[in-house]
gemmi code that builds the backbone of each chain (N, CA, C; Angstrom):
import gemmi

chains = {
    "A": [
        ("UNK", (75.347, 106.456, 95.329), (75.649, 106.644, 96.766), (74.964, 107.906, 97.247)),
        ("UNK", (74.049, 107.888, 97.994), (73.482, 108.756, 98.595), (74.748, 109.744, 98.855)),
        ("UNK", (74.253, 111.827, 99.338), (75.221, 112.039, 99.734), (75.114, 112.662, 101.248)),
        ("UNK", (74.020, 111.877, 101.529), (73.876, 112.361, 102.946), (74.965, 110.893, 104.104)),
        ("UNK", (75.390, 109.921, 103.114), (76.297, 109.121, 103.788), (77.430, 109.060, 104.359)),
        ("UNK", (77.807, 109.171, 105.569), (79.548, 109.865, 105.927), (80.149, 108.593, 105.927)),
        ("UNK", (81.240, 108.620, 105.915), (82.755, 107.600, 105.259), (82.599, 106.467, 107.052)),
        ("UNK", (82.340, 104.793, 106.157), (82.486, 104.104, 106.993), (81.127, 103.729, 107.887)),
        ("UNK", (80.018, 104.943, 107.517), (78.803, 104.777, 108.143), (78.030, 103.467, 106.980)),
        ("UNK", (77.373, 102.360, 107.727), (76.665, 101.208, 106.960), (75.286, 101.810, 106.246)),
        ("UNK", (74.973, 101.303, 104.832), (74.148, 101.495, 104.561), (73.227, 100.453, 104.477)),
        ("UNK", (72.225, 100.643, 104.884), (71.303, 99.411, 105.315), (70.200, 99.425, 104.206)),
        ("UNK", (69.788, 98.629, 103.613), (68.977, 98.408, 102.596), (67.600, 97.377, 103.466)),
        ("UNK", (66.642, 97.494, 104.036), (65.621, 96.733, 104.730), (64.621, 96.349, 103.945)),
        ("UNK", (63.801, 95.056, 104.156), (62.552, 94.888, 103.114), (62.985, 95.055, 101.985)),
        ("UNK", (64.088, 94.391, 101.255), (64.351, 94.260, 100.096), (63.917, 92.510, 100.064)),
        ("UNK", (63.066, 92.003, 99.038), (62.593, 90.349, 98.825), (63.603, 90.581, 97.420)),
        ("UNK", (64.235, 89.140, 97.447), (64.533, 88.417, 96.164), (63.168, 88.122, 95.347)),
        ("UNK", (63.463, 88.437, 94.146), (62.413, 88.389, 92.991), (62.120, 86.151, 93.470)),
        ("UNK", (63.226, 85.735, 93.363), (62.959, 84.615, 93.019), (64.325, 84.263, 93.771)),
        ("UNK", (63.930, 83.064, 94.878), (65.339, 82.129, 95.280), (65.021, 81.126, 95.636)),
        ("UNK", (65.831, 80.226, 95.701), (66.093, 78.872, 95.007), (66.805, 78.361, 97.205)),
        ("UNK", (66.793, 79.230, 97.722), (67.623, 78.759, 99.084), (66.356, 78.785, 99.805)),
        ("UNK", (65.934, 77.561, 100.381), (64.632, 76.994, 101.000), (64.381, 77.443, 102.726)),
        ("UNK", (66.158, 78.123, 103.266), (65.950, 79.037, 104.519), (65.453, 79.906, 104.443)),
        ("UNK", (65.829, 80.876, 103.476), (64.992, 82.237, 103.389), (63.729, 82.162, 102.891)),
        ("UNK", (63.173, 81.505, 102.130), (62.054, 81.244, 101.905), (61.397, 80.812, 103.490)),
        ("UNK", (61.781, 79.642, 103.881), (60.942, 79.328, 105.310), (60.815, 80.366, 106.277)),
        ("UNK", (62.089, 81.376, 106.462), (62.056, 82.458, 106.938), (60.912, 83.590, 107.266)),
        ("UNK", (60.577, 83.649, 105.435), (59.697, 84.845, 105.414), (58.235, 84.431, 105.933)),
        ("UNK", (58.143, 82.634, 105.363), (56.723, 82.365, 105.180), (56.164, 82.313, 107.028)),
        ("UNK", (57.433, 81.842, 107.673), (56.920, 82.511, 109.514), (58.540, 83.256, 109.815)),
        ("UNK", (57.710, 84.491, 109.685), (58.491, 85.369, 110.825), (58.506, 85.157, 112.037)),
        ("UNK", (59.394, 85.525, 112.916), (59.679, 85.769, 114.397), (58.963, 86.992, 114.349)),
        ("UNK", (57.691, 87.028, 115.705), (57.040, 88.362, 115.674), (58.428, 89.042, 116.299)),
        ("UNK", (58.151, 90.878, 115.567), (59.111, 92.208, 115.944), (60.284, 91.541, 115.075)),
        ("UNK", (60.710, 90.327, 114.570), (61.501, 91.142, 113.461), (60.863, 91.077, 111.961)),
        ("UNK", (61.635, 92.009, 111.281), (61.200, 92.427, 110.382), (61.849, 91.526, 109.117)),
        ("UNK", (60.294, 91.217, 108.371), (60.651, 90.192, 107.108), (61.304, 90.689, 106.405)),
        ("UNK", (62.214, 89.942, 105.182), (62.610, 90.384, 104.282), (64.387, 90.123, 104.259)),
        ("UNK", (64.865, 90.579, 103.425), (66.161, 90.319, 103.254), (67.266, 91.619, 103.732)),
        ("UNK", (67.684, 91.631, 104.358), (69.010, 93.445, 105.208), (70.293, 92.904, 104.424)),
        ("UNK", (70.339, 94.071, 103.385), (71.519, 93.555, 102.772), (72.570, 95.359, 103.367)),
        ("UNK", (73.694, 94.916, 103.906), (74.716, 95.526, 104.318), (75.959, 95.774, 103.241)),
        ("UNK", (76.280, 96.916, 103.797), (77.379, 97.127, 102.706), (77.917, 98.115, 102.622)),
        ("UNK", (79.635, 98.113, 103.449), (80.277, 98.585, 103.600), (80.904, 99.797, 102.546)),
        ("UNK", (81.241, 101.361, 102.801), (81.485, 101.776, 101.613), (83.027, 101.792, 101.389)),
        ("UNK", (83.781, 101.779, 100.253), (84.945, 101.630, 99.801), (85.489, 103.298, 99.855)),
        ("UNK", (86.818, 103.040, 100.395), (87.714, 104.211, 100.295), (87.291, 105.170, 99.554)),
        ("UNK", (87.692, 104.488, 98.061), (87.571, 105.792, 97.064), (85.820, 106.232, 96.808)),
        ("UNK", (84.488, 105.534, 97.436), (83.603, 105.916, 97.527), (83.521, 106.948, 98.730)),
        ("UNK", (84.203, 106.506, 99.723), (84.011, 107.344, 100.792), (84.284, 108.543, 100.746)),
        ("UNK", (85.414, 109.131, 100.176), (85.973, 110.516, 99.316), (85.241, 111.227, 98.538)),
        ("UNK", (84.696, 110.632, 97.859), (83.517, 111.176, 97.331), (81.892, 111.598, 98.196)),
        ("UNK", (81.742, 110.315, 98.806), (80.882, 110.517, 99.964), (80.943, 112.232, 100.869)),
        ("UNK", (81.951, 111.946, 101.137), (82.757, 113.049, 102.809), (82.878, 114.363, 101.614)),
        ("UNK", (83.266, 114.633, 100.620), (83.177, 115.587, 99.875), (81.773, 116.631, 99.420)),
        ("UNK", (81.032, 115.563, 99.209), (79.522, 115.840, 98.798), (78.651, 116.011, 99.453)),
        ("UNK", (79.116, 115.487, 101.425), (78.455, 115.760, 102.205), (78.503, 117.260, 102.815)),
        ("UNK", (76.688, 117.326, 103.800), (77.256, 118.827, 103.644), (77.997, 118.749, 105.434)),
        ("UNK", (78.473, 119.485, 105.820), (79.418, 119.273, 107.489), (79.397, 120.637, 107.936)),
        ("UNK", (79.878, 120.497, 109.219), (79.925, 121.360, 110.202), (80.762, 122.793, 109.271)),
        ("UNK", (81.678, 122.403, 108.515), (82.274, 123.400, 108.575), (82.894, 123.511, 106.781)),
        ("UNK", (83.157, 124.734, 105.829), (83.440, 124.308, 104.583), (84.688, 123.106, 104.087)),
        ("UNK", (84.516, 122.228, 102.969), (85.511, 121.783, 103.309), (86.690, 122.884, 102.652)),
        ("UNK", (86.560, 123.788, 102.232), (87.465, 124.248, 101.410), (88.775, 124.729, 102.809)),
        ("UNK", (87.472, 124.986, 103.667), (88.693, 125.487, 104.731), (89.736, 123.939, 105.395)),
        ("UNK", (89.339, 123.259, 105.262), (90.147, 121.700, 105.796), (91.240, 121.560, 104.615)),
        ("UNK", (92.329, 121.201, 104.971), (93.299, 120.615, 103.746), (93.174, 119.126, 102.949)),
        ("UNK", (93.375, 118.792, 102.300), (92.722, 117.713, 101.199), (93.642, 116.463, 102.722)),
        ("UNK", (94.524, 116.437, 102.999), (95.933, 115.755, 103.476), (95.304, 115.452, 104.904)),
        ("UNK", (94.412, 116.070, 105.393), (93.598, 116.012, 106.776), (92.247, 115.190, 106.287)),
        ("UNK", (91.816, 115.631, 105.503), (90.646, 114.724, 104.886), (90.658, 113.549, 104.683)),
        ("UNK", (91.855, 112.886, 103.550), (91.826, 111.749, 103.459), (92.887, 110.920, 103.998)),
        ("UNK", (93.739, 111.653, 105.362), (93.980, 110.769, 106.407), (92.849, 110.350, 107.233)),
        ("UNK", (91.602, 111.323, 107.534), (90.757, 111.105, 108.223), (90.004, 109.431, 107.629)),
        ("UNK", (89.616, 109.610, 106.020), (89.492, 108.564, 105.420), (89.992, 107.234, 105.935)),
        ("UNK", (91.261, 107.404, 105.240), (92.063, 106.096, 105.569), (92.070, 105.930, 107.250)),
        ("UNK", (92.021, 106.424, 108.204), (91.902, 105.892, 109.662), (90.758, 105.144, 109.448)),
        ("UNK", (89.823, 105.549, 109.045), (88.534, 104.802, 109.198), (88.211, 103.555, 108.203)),
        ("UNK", (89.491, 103.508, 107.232), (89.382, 102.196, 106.203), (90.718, 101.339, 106.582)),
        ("UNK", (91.421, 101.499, 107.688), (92.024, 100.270, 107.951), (91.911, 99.100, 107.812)),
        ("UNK", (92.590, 98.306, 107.733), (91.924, 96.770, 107.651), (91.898, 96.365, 108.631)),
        ("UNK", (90.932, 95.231, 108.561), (91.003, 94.985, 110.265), (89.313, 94.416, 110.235)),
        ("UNK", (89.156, 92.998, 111.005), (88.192, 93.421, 111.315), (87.322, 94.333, 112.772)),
        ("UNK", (88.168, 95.011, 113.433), (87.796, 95.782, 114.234), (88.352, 97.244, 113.653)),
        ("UNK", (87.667, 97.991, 113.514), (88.204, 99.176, 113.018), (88.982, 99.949, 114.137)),
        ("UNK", (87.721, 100.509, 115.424), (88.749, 100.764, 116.156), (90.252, 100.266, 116.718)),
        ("UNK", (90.522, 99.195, 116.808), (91.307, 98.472, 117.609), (92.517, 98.357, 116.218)),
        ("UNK", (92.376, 98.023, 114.789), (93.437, 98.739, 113.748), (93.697, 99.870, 114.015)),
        ("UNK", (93.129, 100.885, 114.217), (93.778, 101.950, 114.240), (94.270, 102.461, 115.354)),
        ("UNK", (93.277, 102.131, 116.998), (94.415, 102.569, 117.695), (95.425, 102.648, 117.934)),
        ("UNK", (96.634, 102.005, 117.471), (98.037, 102.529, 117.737), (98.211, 103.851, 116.929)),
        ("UNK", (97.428, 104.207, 115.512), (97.417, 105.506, 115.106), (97.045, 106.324, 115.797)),
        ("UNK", (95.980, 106.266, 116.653), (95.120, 107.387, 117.037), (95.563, 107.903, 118.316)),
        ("UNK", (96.192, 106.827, 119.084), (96.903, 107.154, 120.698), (98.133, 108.455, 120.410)),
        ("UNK", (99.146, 107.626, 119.252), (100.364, 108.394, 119.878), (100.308, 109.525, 118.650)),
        ("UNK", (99.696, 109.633, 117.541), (99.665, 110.396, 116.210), (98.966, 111.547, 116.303)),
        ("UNK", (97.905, 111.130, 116.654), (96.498, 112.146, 116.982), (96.352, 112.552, 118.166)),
        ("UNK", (96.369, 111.914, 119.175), (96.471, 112.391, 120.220), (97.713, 112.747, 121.493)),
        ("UNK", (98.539, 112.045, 120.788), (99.781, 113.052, 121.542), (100.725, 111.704, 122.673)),
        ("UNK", (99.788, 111.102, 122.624), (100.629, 110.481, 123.833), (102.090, 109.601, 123.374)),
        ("UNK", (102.792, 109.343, 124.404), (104.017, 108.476, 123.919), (103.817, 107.313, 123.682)),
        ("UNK", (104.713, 106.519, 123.199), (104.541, 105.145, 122.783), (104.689, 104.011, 123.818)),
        ("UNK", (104.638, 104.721, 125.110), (105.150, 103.521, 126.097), (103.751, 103.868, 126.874)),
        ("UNK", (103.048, 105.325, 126.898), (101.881, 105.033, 127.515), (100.555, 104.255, 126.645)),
        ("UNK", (100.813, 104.367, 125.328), (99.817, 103.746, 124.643), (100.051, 102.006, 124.490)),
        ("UNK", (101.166, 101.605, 124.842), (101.432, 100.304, 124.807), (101.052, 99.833, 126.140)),
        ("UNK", (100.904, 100.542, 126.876), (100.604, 99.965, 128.353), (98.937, 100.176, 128.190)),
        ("UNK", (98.233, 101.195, 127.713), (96.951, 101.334, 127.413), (96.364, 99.783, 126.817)),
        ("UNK", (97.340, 99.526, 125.614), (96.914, 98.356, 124.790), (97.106, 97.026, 125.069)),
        ("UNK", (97.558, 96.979, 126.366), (98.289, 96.010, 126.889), (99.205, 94.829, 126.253)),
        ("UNK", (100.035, 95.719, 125.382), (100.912, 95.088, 124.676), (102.589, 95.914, 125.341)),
        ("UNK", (103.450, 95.075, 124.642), (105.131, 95.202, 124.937), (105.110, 96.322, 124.101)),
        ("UNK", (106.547, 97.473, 124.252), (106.721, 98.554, 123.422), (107.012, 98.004, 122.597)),
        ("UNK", (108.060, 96.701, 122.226), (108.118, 96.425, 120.134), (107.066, 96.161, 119.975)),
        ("UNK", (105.963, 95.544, 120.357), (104.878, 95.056, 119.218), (104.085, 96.011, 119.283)),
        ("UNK", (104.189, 97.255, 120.274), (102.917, 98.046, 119.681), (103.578, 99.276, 118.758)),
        ("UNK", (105.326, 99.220, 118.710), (106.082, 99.916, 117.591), (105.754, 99.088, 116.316)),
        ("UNK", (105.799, 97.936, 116.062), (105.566, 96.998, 115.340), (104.349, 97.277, 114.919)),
        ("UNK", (103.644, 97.475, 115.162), (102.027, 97.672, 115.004), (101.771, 98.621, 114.397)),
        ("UNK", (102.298, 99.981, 115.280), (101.992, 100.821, 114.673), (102.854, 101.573, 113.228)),
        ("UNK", (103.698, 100.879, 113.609), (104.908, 100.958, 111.828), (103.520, 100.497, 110.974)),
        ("UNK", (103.166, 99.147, 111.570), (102.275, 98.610, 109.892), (100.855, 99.461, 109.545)),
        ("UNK", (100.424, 100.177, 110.956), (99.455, 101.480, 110.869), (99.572, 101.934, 109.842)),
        ("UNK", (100.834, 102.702, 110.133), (101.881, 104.124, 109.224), (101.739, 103.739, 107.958)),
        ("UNK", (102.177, 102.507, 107.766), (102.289, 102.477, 106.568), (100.887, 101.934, 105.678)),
        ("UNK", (99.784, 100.939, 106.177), (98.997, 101.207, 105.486), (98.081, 102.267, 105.462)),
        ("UNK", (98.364, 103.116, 106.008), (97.492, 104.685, 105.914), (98.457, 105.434, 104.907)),
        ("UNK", (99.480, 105.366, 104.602), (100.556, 106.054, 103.623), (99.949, 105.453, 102.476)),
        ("UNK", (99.782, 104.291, 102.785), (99.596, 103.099, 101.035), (98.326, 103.932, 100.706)),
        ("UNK", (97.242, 103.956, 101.502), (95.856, 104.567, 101.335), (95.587, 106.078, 101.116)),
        ("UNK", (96.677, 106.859, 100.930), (96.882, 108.062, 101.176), (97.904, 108.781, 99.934)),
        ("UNK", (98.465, 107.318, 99.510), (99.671, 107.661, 98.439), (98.803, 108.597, 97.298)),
        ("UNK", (97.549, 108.009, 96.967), (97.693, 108.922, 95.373), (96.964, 109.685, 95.405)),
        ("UNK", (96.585, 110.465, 96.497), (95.828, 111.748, 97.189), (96.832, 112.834, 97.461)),
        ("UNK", (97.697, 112.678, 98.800), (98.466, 113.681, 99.289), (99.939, 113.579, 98.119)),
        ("UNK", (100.283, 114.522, 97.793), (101.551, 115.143, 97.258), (102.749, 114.491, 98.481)),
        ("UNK", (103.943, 113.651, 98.565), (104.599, 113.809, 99.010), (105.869, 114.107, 98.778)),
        ("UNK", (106.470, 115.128, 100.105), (106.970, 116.573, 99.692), (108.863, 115.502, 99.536)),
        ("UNK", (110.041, 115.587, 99.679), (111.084, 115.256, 99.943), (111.754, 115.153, 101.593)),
        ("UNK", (112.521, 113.793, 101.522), (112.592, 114.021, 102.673), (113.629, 114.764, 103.697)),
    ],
    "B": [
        ("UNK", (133.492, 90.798, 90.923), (132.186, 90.452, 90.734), (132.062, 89.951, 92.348)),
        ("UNK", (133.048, 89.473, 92.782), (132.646, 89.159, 94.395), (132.578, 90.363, 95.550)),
        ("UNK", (133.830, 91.343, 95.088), (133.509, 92.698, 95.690), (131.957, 93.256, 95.613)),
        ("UNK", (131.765, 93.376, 94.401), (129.783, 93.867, 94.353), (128.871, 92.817, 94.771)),
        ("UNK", (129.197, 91.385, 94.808), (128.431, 90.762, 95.532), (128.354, 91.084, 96.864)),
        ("UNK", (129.455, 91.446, 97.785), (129.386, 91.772, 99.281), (129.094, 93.054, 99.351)),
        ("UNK", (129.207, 94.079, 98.487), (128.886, 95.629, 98.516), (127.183, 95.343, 98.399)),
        ("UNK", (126.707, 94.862, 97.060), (125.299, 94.269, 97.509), (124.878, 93.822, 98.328)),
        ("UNK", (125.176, 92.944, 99.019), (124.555, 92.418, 100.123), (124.631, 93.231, 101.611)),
        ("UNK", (125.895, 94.296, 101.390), (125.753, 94.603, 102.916), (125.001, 96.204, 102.294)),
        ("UNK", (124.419, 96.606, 101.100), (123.353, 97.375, 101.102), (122.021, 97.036, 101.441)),
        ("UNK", (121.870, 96.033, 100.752), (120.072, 95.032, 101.434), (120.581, 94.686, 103.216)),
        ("UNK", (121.005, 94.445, 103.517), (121.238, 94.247, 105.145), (120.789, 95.862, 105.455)),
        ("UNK", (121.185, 96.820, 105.322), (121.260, 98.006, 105.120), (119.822, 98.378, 105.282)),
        ("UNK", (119.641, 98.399, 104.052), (118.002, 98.352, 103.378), (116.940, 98.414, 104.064)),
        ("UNK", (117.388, 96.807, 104.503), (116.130, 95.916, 105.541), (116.195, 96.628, 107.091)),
        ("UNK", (117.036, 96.968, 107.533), (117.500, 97.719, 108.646), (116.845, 98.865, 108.683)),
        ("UNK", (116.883, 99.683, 108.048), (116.452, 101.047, 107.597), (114.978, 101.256, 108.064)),
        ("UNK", (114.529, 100.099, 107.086), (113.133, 99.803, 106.719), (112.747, 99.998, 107.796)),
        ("UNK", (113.289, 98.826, 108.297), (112.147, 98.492, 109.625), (112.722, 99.313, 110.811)),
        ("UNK", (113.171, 100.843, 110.523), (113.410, 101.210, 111.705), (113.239, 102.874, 111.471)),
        ("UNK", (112.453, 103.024, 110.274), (111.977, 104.491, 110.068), (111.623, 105.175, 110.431)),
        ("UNK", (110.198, 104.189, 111.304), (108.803, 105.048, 111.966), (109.773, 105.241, 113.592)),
        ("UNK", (111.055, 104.264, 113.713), (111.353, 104.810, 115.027), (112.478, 106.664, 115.194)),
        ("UNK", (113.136, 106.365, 113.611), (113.805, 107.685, 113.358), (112.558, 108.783, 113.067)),
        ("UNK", (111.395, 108.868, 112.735), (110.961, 110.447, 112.557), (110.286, 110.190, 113.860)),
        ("UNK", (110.303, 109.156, 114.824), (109.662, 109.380, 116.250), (110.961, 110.055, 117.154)),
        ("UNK", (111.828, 110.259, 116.536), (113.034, 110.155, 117.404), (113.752, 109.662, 118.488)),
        ("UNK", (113.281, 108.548, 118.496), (113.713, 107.298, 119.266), (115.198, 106.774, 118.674)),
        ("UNK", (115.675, 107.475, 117.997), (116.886, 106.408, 117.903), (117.925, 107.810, 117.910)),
        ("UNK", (119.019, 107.540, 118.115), (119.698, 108.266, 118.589), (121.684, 107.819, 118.271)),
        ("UNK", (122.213, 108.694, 118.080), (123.627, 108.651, 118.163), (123.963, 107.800, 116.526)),
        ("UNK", (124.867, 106.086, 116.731), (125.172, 105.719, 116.027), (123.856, 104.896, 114.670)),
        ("UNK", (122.791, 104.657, 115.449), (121.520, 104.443, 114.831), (121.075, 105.325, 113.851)),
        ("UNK", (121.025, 106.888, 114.852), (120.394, 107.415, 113.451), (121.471, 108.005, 112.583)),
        ("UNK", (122.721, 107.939, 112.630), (123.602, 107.978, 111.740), (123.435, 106.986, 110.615)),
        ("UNK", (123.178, 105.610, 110.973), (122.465, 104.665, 110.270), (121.663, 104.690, 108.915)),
        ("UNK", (120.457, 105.318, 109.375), (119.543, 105.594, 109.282), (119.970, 106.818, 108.050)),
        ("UNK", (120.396, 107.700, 108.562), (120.388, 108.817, 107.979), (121.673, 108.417, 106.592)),
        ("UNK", (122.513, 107.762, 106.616), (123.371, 107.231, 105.276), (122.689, 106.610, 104.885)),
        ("UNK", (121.879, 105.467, 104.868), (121.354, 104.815, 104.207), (120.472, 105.418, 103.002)),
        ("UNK", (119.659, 106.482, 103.856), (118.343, 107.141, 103.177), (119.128, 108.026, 102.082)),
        ("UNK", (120.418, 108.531, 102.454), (121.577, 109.474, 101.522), (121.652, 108.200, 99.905)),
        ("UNK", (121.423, 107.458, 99.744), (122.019, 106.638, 99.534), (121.147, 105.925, 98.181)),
        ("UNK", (119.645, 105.497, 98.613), (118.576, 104.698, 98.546), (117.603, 105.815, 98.410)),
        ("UNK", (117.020, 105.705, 96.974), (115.944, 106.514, 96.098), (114.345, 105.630, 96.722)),
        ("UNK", (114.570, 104.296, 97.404), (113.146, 103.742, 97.945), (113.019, 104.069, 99.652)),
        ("UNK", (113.928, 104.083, 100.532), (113.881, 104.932, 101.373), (113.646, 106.069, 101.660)),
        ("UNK", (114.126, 106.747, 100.633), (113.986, 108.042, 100.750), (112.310, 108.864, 100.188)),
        ("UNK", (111.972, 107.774, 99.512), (110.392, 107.855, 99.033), (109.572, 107.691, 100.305)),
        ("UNK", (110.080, 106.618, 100.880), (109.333, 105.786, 101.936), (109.163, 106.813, 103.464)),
        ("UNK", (110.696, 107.447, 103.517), (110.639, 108.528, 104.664), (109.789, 109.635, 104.360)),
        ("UNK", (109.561, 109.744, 103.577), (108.912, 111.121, 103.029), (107.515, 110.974, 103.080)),
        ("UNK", (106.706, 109.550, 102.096), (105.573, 109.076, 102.874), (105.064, 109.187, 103.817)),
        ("UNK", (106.052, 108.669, 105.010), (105.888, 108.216, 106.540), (105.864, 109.979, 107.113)),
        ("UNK", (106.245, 110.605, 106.537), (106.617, 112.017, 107.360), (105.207, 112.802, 107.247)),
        ("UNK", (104.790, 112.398, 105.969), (103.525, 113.314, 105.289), (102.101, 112.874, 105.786)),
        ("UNK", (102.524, 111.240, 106.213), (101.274, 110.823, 106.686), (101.448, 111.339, 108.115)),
        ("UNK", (102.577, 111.360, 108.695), (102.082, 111.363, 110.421), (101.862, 112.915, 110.544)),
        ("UNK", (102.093, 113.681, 109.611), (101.807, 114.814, 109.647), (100.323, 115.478, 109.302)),
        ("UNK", (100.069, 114.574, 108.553), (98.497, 115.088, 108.328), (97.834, 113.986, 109.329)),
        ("UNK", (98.251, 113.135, 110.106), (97.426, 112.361, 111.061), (97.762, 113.274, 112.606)),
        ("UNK", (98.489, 114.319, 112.784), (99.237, 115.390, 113.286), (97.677, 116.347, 113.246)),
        ("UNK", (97.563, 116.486, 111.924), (96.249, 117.484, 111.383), (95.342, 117.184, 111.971)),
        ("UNK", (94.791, 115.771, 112.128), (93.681, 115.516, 112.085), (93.002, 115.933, 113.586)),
        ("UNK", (94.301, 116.229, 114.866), (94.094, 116.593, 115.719), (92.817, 117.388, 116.309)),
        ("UNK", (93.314, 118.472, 115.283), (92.609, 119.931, 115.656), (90.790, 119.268, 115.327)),
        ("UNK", (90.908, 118.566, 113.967), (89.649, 117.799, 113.512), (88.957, 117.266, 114.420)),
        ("UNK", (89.923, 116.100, 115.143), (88.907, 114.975, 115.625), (88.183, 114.579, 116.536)),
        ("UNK", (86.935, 114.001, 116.534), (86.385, 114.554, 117.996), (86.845, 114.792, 119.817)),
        ("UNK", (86.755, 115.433, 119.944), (87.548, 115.717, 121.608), (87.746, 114.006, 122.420)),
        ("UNK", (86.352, 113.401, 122.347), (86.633, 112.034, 123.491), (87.770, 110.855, 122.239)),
        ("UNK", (88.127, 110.993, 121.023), (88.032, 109.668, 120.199), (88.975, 108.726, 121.285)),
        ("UNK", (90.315, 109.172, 122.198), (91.112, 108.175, 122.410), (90.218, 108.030, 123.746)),
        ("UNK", (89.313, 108.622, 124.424), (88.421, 107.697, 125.417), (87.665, 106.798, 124.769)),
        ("UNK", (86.764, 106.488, 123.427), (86.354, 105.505, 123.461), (87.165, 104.479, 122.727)),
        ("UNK", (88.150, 104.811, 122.153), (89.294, 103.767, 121.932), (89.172, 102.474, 123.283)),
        ("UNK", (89.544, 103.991, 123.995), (90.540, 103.275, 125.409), (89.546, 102.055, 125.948)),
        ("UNK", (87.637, 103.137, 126.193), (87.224, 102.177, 126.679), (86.539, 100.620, 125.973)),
        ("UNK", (86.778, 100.837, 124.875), (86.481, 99.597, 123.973), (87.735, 99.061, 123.877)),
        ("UNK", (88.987, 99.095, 124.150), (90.186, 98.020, 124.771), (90.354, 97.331, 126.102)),
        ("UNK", (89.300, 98.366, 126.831), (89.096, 98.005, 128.206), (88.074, 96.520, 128.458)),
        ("UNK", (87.124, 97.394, 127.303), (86.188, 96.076, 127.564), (86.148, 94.729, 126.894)),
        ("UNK", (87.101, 94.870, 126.370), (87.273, 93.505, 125.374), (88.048, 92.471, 126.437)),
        ("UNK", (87.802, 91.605, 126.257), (88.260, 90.487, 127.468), (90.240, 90.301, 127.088)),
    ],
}
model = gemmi.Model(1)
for chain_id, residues in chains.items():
    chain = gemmi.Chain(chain_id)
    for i, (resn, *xyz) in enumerate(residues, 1):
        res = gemmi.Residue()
        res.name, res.seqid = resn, gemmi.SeqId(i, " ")
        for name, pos in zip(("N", "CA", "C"), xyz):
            atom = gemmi.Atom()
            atom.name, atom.element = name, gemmi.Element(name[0])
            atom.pos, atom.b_iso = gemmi.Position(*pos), 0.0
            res.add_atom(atom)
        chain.add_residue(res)
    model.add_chain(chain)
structure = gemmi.Structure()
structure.add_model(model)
structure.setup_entities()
């Protein structure tokens, strides 16, 4: 993993050819291109949590990480590895009322959802960012 | 054996209650006989009480991430909810 890669950013692999394939689209593909795009095979690929930690660690950033707390870091992580296939739109119910302050009745009207389902929602936020977060942050008693 | 069958069961009623009403006790949305609720149960229950503590640590370092995160993030939230049909 490169370490100039930040957490959640795609790494694009371009002009990579299969040695040898047997699927008669990609072959017809290459043998006529569409002029302006570019031949070859774009293989994508998302990076994984515990790569991303490593990633965001090794990268160099605005600021040391020593000065950031580990507990800010890889919440930052896990916001950005929600499941979902929309990333933003998983996490906004985190990011409205958690991060940014607002109440739960203005972010439900933002989302144009009812206050239980965007409490509902954002309970299942909470908790898969806790699940993603469990064997990183120390948690203290309650 | 039927006494602990109903002492069991009205702890999982309990339980399930709890559960699903955690993220509204450290929001402080619940109030009076609720979070009395709330608050015996967790006295009570070694997986609640894991679970509150979780929930406290995460919204607290998602609390953190404040100072971190970029100044516009809940404008382009907002406007990519806007524009979605």
């Amino acid at each position: 993993v490169p370490s100039s890669l930040l957490p959640g950013q795609i790494q694009t692999f371009a002009r990579l050819r299969p040695a040898r394939t047997s699927n008669r689209f990609i072959a017809r593909k290459e043998s006529f291109p569409a002029s302006g795009v570019p031949t070859g095979v774009i293989m994508r690929r998302r990076l994984s949590p515990a790569t991303d930690c490593e990633a965001v660690l090794r990268a160099p950033g605005p600021e040391p990480f020593a000065l950031r707390s580990m507990s800010d870091i890889y919440a930052e992580l896990a916001l950005r590895a929600l499941p979902g296939d929309r990333a933003e739109r998983s996490s906004a119910p985190l990011i409205l009322p958690d991060i940014e302050g607002w109440s739960t009745a203005e972010a439900a009207t933002i989302m144009n959802l009812g206050e239980p389902a965007f409490k509902s929602r954002l309970e299942r936020a909470r908790l898969a960012v806790r699940a993603l977060i469990a064997g990183y942050v120390p948690e203290g008693n309650a | 054996m039927i006494r602990r069958f109903w002492q069991r069961r009205r702890f999982m009623r309990e339980h399930d209650w709890t559960h699903a009403h955690l993220s509204d006790y450290l929001d402080g949305e619940l109030h009076g006989h609720h979070r009395d609720r709330v608050e015996r149960h967790v006295g009570l229950c070694p997986e609640c009480r894991r679970m509150l503590a979780g929930l406290r640590t995460t919204i607290r370092a998602l609390m953190g991430l404040r100072h971190h995160a970029d100044t516009d993030i809940a404008g382009g939230v907002i406007a990519r909810l806007r524009s979605e049909p």
